[in-house]
Structure formats: structure tokens, C-alpha cells
N, C-alpha and C positions, 0 to 999 in steps of 0.2 A: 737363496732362500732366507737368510739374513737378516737382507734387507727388507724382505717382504711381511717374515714375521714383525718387525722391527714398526712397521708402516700399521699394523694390527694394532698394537700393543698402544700406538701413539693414537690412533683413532679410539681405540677405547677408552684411554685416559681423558680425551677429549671429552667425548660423552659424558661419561660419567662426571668430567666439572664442569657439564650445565646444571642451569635449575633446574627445578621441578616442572615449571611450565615448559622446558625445553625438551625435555625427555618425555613429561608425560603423553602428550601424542603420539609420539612411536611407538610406545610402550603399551599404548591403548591396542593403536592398531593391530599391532604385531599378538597383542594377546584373543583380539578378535580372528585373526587368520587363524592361530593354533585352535582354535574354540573349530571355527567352521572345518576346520580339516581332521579334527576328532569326529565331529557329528556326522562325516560324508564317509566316512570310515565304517559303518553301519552299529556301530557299539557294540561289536562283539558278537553277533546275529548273524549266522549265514543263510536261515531261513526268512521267510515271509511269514509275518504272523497274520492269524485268520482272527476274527473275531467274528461268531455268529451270533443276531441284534436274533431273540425269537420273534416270533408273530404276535399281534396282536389281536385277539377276538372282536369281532365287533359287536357293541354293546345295543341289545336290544330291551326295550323302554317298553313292558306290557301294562296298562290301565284298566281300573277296570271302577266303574259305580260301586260306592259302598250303600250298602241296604240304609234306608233315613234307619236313625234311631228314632225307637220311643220318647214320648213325649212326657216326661216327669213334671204337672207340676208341684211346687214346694212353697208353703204359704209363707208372707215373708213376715222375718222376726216385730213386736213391738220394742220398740227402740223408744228407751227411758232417758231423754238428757237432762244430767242433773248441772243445775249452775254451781259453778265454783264459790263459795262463802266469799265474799272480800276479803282478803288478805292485811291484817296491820301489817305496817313497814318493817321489815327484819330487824333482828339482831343482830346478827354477822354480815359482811358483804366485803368483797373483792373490790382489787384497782377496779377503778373507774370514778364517772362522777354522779353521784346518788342527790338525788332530792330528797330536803329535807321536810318530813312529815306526808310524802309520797313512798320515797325507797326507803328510808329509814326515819327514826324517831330520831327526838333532840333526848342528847345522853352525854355518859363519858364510855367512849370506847377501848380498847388495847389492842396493838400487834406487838408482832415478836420481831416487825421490821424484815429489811430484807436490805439486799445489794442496790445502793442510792435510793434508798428510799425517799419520797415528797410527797405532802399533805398539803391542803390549803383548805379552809375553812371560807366562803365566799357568800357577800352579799348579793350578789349579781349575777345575769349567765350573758354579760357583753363580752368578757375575754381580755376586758382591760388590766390592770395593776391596781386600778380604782377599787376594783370587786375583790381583793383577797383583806379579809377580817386580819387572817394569822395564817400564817405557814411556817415549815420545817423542815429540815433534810437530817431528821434524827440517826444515829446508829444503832442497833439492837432494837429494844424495846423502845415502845413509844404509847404517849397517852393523850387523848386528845377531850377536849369537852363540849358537843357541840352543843349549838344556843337553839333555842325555838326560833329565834328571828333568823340566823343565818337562813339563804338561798338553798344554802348546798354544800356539799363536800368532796374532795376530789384527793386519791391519793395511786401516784403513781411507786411500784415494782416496792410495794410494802407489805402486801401478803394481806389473809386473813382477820379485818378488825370484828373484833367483838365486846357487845356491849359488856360492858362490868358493874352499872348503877341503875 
């Protein structure tokens, strides 16, 4: 007897100093058999469970014509459209790029600036380096004076300019 336990004891020691990828397969297996022989076990249930599914009514669809409605009529409104007055070009305006003596007058404006603010003051709308009069990447406040000749003006994540002159 011994010996036998003896023979146990070395085979387990065995085992246990492979790797992980040595072991793990037995170790899978062996926990799938305990699995399938708990499930076939019935789980503690010496009875049959019943479950009754009820019936379901069958759904009947009755139509039927609705009576016409009366015939209301209702004379239609006069409809007054008044034109909008033309508009002078703002005093305040947002980023973007405004035309000037279209979106806005020639002035001197203010913001209060904002996070990388840029302005540019432009003779042109080609998109070259040719076309900027003046630019800036002020911080805080900022004051600009645009020209009746200038094109245009153009100010990116600077906030609210308003005229001040």
C-alpha cells in the first residue's frame, strides 16, 4: 500500500509541475464532466414540471363604412405679404467672413476675443496671401478698423465684434 500511495503522490507532483497549457485541458475537461453529471442529476427535482402555455383567442377584424361627413366649406383667409424693408449691414456679427458694405459697414469694431482668436482684413475673395490687408491672433480684447475699400473681413473663434465708431 506504500508503494502505491507513493506512486499517487509522485504523479501528482508531476502534474502539478506542468504548465498551464499542460494542465489546462484536463482540467477543462474534467470540469465539463462534473458540470454534465450535476445537470443529469435532475437538480434536486424529483418531479416533472408542467407548465400550462393558455389559449389564445382568435382575433376577429369587424368593418364597417363610416357615414360621409358634412361638407363644411370655409372661405380662405386674405393673405397680406408685406416685403421685408432692406436691411443696412449690421453692427455686430459672428465668426465668419462678412462683406464689406453688404454684411457689414466700414467701421471700427470690438470683441472681447476668445480661445486663438484670427481676424484678417482682405482685399480679395481668391483665398491667397495676396488678399490679406492685416491680420492678428490677438488675446483678450481686440480692435479692428475696417476700410470702405477693404473686400471683406473674416475672423475665426473670436466671438461677438461690435461696431464702436
Amino acid at each position: 500500500m506504500k508503494t502505491f500511495m507513493a506512486g499517487i503522490w509522485k504523479g501528482c507532483r508531476e502534474f502539478w509541475a506542468l504548465s498551464w497549457w499542460g494542465k489546462g485541458p484536463l482540467l477543462a475537461t474534467l470540469t465539463v464532466l462534473l458540470i454534465i453529471a450535476i445537470g443529469s442529476s435532475g437538480g434536486g427535482s424529483s418531479g416533472d414540471a408542467v407548465v400550462k402555455i393558455p389559449k389564445i383567442a382568435p382575433t376577429v377584424l369587424v368593418t364597417t363604412e363610416a357615414a360621409p361627413s358634412p361638407v363644411v366649406v370655409v372661405p380662405s383667409p386674405t393673405v397680406i405679404v408685406q416685403e421685408p424693408e432692406p436691411s443696412a449691414p449690421g453692427s455686430t456679427f459672428d465668426d465668419g467672413t462678412q462683406v464689406v458694405g453688404t454684411d457689414i459697414t466700414a467701421g471700427t469694431y470690438r470683441t472681447d476675443g476668445g480661445d486663438s482668436c484670427y481676424w484678417e482684413r482682405l482685399s480679395g475673395f481668391s483665398g491667397t496671401f495676396d488678399d490679406i490687408i492685416a491680420n492678428d491672433n490677438p488675446t483678450g480684447q481686440a480692435v479692428v478698423t475696417i476700410s470702405a475699400s477693404d473686400a471683406a473681413f473674416s475672423a475665426a473663434r473670436c466671438g461677438t465684434w461690435t461696431r464702436i465708431d
